[in-house]
Every structure is written in C-alpha cells, then in structure tokens.
N, C-alpha and C positions, 0 to 999 in steps of 0.2 A: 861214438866209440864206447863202447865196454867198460863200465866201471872196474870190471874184474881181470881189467887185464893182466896179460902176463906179466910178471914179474921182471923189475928192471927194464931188462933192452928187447926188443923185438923189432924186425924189418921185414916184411911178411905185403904178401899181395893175398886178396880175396876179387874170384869173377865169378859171376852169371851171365849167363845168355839171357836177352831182352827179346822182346820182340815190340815192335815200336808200329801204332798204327797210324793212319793218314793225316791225324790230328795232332802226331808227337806224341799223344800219350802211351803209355807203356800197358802194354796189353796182359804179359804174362813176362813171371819169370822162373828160370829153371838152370838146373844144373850147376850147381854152386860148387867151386873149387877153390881150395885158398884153407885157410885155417878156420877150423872151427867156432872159434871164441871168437869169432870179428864178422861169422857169416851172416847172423842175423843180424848187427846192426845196420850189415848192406842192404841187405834185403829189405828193412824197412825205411831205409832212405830212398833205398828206389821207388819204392812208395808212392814218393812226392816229386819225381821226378818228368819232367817232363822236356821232350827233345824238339829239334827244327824239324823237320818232316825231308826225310831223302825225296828227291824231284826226278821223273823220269820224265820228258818232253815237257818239262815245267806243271807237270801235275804230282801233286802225293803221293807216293804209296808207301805201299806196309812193308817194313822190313824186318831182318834179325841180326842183332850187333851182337858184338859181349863190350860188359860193362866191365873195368878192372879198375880197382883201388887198392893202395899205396898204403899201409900201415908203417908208422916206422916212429921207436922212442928215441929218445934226445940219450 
C-alpha cells in the first residue's frame, strides 16, 4: 500500500483485468479502475502473482479474469 495515502479514512476498491496463461502465470495487465493512488501498488503486486491454472477437459488454458482489491482504513 501507499505510503501516501489518503488522509485519515478511505474504503476504495482498485481492478485490472489479467490475463492468466497455462502456467497461472500472469501474462499481461491492463485497464486499471479504482483510485489512482492505490493503482500502482496493484499493479506491482500483480507482479508476483501467480494463479491455479482454469482446466478445460482437465487441461490448462489461458484465460482473462479481473483482479479486485479492497483498500479500506481503520
């Protein structure tokens, strides 16, 4: 998260669409929605993210999800 974040209270969602390929890993990301000041910490967590792989007749393939994250101060 943001060292800078917003002041006091915030409850705030940020998503990108994924695209996840045979391996789980994350191939690309794009289209980011959600607040600005929280976009790029997502986006470099996606980074290092890595998924189960969706199974069609019990083999791999590539898919496209959206990723959504929960910001929210105490």
């Amino acid at each position: 998260m943001p060292r800078s974040g917003m002041p006091f209270h915030y409850d705030t969602y940020v998503s990108f669409k994924i695209f996840v390929a045979t391996n789980g890993d994350i191939g690309c990301i794009w289209e980011p929605k959600g607040e600005a000041l929280f976009r790029r910490a997502v986006n470099e967590a996606l980074q290092y993210c890595r998924y189960k792989p969706m199974l069609q007749d019990g083999k791999p393939i590539e898919h496209v999800g959206v990723e959504k994250v929960h910001f929210k101060s105490d």
